[in-house]
Residue, then its C-alpha position, 0 to 999 in steps of 0.5 A: x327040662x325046658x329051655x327057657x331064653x332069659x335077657x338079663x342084663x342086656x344079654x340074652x341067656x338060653x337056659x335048661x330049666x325046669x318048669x318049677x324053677x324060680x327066677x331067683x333059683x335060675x338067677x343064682x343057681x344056672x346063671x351064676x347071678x349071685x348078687x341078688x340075694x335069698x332071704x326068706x324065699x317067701x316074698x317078706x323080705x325084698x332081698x331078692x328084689x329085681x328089675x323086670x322090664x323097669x318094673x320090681x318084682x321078688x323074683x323068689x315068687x316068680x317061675x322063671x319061665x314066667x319072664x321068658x323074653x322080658x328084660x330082667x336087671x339084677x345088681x349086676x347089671x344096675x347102673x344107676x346114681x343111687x349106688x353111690x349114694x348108698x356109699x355116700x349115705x351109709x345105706x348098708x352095713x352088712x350089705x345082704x340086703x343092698x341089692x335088693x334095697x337098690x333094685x327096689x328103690x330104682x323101681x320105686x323112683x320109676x313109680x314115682x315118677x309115673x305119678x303112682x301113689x302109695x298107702x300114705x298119698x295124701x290128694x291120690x288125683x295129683x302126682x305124689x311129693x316124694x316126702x320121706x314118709x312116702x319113701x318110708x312106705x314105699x320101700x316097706x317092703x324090703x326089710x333091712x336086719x342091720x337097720x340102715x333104714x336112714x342111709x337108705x332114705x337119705x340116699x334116695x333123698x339125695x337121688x330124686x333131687 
C-alpha cells in the first residue's frame, strides 16, 4: 500500500492505495466518487471520462498514482453552463453516461479553443469552426446506449455560442 495525495475537486485527499489501482477504482471505491461511472473498463466507451489539470482523460486507464498532485475534476465538482444545457436540450435519458459526456465536452471546448484540430478539420493551419460534424467527431469517443446523440450536441451547440 502506498499513500497517494490526490486534489480532486479542489480538495486535497491523501489516500492508501495500492500501486495497481486505477484512478477510477480510487475515484469510486476510496473516495466514494461514484458519479463518474465504470462502463467498460477498457477505454471504449467515455463513461468514466474526468478532467485531469482541464484536460480528459478515461480514468479506467490510468493508475491513480500516475496523478498524484494533479488537479482532477469529476462530476461532482463540474460547474460549468453545459450542465444545464444537457436539461435544457434533452442531453440524456438514462444519464449513465452523462458524467462522462459533460466531462468530455468541457474538455473538448477547451480543445477547441486552443485551436486544436480533429480527424474531420478540414484547413488543420487555421483554428477549426466548431460545425457539428467536428462536435460529432470530437465527442466520438463517449458512447451513449439510449441514443441522446442530438441533445448532446445541441447542447454543446448552445454552449460554445
Amino acid at each position: 500500500m502506498s499513500e497517494v495525495r490526490m486534489r480532486v475537486n479542489g480538495t486535497n485527499r491523501p489516500v492508501e492505495l495500492e500501486p495497481r489501482v486505477s484512478l477510477l477504482d480510487a475515484l469510486r471505491e476510496h473516495l466514494g466518487l461514484t458519479g463518474t461511472k465504470k462502463g467498460c473498463d477498457q477505454g471504449a466507451c467515455g463513461a468514466c471520462t474526468v478532467l485531469v489539470d482541464g484536460e480528459r482523460i478515461l480514468s479506467c486507464l490510468g493508475l491513480a498514482v500516475q496523478y498524484e498532485g494533479r488537479e482532477i475534476t469529476t462530476i461532482e465538482g463540474l460547474d460549468h453552463p453545459l450542465q444545464t444545457a444537457f436539461v435544457r436540450h434533452d442531453g440524456f435519458q438514462c444519464g449513465y453516461c452523462t458524467s462522462g459526456q459533460l466531462c468530455s465536452a468541457v474538455g473538448m471546448l477547451a480543445e477547441h479553443r486552443a485551436g486544436m484540430p480533429s480527424a474531420v478539420t478540414e484547413e488543420v493551419s487555421s483554428h477549426p469552426t466548431l460545425t457539428t460534424e467536428e462536435i460529432r467527431e470530437r465527442m466520438s469517443g463517449n458512447l451513449c446506449r439510449c441514443g441522446a446523440y442530438n441533445g448532446i450536441v445541441a447542447a454543446i451547440e448552445d454552449t460554445a455560442r
